[in-house]
ZAMARGU-4260 file (C-alpha; in steps of 0.2 Angstrom, whole numbers, plus 5000, padded with zeros to 4 digits):
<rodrens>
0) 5030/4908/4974 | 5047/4906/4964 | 5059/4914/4978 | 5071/4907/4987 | 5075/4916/5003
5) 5090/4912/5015 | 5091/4916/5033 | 5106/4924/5042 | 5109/4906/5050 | 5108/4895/5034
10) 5121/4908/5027 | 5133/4907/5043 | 5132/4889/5038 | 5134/4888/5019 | 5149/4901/5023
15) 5157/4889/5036 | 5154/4874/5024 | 5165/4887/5010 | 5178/4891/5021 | 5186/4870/5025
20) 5195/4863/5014 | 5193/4847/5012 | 5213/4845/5015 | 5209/4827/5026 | 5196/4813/5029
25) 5191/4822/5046 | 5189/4841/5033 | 5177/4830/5022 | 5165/4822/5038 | 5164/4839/5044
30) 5158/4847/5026 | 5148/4832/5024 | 5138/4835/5040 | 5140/4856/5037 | 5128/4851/5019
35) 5118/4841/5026 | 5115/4854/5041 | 5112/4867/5029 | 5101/4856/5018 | 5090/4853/5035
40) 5089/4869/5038 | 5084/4876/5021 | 5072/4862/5021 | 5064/4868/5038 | 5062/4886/5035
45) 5054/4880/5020 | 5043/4866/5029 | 5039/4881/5039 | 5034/4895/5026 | 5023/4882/5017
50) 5011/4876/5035 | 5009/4896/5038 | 5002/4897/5020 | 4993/4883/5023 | 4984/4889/5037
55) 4982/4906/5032 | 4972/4898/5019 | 4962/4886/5028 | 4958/4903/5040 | 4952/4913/5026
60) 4943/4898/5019 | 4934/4898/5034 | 4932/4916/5036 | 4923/4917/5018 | 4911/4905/5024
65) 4906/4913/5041 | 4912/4898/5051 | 4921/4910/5062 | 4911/4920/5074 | 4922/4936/5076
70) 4922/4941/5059 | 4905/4941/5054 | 4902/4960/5062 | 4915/4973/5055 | 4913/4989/5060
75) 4913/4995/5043 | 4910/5014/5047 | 4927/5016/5055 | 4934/5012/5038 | 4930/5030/5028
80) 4942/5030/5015 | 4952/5016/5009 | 4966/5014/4995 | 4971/5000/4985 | 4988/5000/4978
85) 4992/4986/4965 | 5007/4981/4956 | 5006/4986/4938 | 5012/4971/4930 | 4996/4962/4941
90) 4981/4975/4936 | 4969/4965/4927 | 4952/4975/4926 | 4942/4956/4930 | 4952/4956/4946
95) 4947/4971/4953 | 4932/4973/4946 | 4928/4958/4957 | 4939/4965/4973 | 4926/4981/4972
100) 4911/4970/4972 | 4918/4961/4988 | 4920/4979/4993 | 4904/4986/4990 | 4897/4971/4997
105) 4907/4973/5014 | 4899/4993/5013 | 4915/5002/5010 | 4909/5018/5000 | 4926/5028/4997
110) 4940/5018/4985 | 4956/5024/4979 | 4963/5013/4965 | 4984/5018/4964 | 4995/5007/4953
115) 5012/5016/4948 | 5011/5015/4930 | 4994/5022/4928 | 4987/5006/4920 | 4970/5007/4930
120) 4969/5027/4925 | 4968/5022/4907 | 4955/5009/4911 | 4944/5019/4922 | 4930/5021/4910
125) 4928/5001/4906 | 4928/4997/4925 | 4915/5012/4927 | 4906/5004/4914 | 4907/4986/4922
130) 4907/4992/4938 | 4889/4995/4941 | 4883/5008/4955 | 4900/5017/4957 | 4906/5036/4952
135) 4921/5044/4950 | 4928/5053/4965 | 4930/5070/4962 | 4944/5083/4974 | 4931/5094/4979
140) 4918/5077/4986 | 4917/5076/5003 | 4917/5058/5010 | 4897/5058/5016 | 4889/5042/5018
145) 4879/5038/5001 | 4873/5024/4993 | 4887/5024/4978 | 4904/5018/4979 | 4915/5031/4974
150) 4931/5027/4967 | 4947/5037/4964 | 4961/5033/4950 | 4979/5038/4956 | 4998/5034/4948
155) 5014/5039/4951 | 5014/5055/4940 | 4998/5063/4949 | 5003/5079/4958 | 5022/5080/4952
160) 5018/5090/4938 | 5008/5103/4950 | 5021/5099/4964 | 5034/5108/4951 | 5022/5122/4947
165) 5019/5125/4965 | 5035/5129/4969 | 5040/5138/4954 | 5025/5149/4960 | 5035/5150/4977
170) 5048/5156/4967 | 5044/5168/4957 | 5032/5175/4969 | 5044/5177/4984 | 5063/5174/4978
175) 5062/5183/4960 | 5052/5198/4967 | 5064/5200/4981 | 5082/5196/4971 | 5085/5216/4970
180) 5084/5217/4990 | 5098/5212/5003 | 5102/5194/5004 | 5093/5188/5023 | 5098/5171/5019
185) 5089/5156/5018 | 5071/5158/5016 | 5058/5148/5024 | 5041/5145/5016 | 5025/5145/5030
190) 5014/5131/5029 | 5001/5144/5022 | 5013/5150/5007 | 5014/5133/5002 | 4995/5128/5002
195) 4990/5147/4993 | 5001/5141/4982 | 4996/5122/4980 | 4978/5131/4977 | 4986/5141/4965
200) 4990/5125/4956 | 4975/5115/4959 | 4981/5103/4974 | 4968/5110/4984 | 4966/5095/4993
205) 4985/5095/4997 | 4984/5113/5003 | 4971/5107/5014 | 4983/5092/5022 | 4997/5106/5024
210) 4986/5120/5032 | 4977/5105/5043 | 4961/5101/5033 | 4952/5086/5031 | 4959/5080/5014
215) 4957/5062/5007 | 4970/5053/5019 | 4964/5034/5017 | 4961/5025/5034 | 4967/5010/5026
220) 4980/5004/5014 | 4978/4986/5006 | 4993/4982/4995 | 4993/4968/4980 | 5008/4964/4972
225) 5027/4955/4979 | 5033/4972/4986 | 5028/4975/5006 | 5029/4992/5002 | 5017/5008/4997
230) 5026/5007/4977 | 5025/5026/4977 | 5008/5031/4983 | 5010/5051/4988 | 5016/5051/5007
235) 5009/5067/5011 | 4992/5055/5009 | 4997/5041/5021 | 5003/5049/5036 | 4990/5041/5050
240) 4987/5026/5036 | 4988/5006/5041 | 4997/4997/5028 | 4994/4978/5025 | 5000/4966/5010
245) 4989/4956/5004 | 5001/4946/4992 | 4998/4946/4973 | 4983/4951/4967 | 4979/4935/4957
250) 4979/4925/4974 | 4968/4938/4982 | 4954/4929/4995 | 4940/4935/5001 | 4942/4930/5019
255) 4960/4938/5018 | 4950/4954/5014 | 4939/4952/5030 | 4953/4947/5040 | 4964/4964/5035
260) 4948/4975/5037 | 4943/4968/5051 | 4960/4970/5060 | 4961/4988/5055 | 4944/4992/5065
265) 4949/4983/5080 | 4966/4995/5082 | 4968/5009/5091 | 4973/5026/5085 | 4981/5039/5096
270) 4985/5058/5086 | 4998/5066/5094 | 4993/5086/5098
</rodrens>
């Protein structure tokens, strides 16, 4: 992968070795032995990182070829909505192009496609085009079994620009109308203030999420790219969501795809009243 990553241990060490001076022939044995600990050790870790690749890709090697029983039957129709979120210097059209075959071909319906810089936005139409057998996902849609994938296109912009009109609606509708009267100090928005006027905007599906609708939450959130995080997909979207990484999306696999699916449909979710 190109990174070089140092446990707390191998630091303690290094840091030890730094401090001796090598002020005597005893100093010099003990910095001696301190390198070549901290060599073994770096070495180890390493040794380490590289048989759980190994196996990780001798387990989804096997699971792409059906060898192992428990992940031929997924139940796919627990997995309603899922989102993709992809590093934006690693979107390349062929690479998910194919990643939605593999997804239409495992029966998942309902995509959201997220990448910060909107680079998939600006592509939609091409993958449309090349992706046969899909539509665009529209706010309004509900998420109805049907034999078309829909797919959604999200960035990092979507909704801040109606976020801000949102609440300068808040504003102007309940502060500036009310500057002449007595100050009553702070003011507190309702949940059904703020989703009139999210729909005043056009976020109705986020009016929906804050007045306890049934909006577009995905089930499942599969993340391609160096980053173990969400890289800025809207929070108010993910809050009951499973996030996985998937590594880069150049070294995407088909078995890791099962795998993460499959381990999504065998959790358990309990809500909270």
């Amino acid at each position: 992968m190109g990174y070089v990553v140092y446990t707390s241990l191998e630091l303690g060490v290094w840091g030890r070795f730094k401090a001796i001076r090598p002020n005597s022939v005893g100093s010099m044995i003990v910095n001696i032995l301190l390198r070549l600990t901290w060599h073994l050790l770096h070495v180890t870790i390493h040794l380490c990182y590289f048989a759980i690749n190994i196996a990780n890709a001798l387990e989804s090697h096997l699971i792409s070829k059906g060898l192992l029983r428990r992940y031929k039957s997924l139940h796919i129709s627990k997995l309603q909505y899922l989102a993709i979120v992809i590093e934006s210097e690693d979107c390349r059209t062929s690479n998910v192009i194919e990643l939605l075959q593999w997804l239409a071909d495992l029966g998942v319906k309902h995509v959201c496609l997220y990448d910060k810089e909107g680079i998939l936005k600006k592509s939609k139409d091409f993958i449309l085009e090349k992706f046969d057998g899909a539509t665009l996902f529209q706010e309004n849609d509900v998420l109805l079994d049907q034999p078309l994938m829909t797919l959604e296109f999200a960035s990092f912009s979507d909704g801040k620009e109606a976020v801000a009109k949102a609440a300068n609606v808040l504003f102007m509708k309940y502060l500036k109308s009310g500057s002449t009267s007595s100050y009553q100090g702070e003011q507190i928005f309702t949940e059904s203030q703020m989703g009139e006027a999210l729909k005043t905007v056009g976020l109705c599906y986020l009016s929906d999420l804050l007045v306890g609708g049934n909006g577009p939450e995905p089930d499942l959130l599969l993340v391609y790219g160096p980053a173990r995080c969400h890289l800025g997909f809207p929070a108010w979207r993910i809050r009951y969501t499973e996030i996985q990484h998937m590594g880069p999306l150049k070294s995407m696999k088909y078995g890791s795809l099962i795998k993460a699916i499959y381990k999504f449909t065998m959790v358990q979710q309990n809500y909270g009243k």
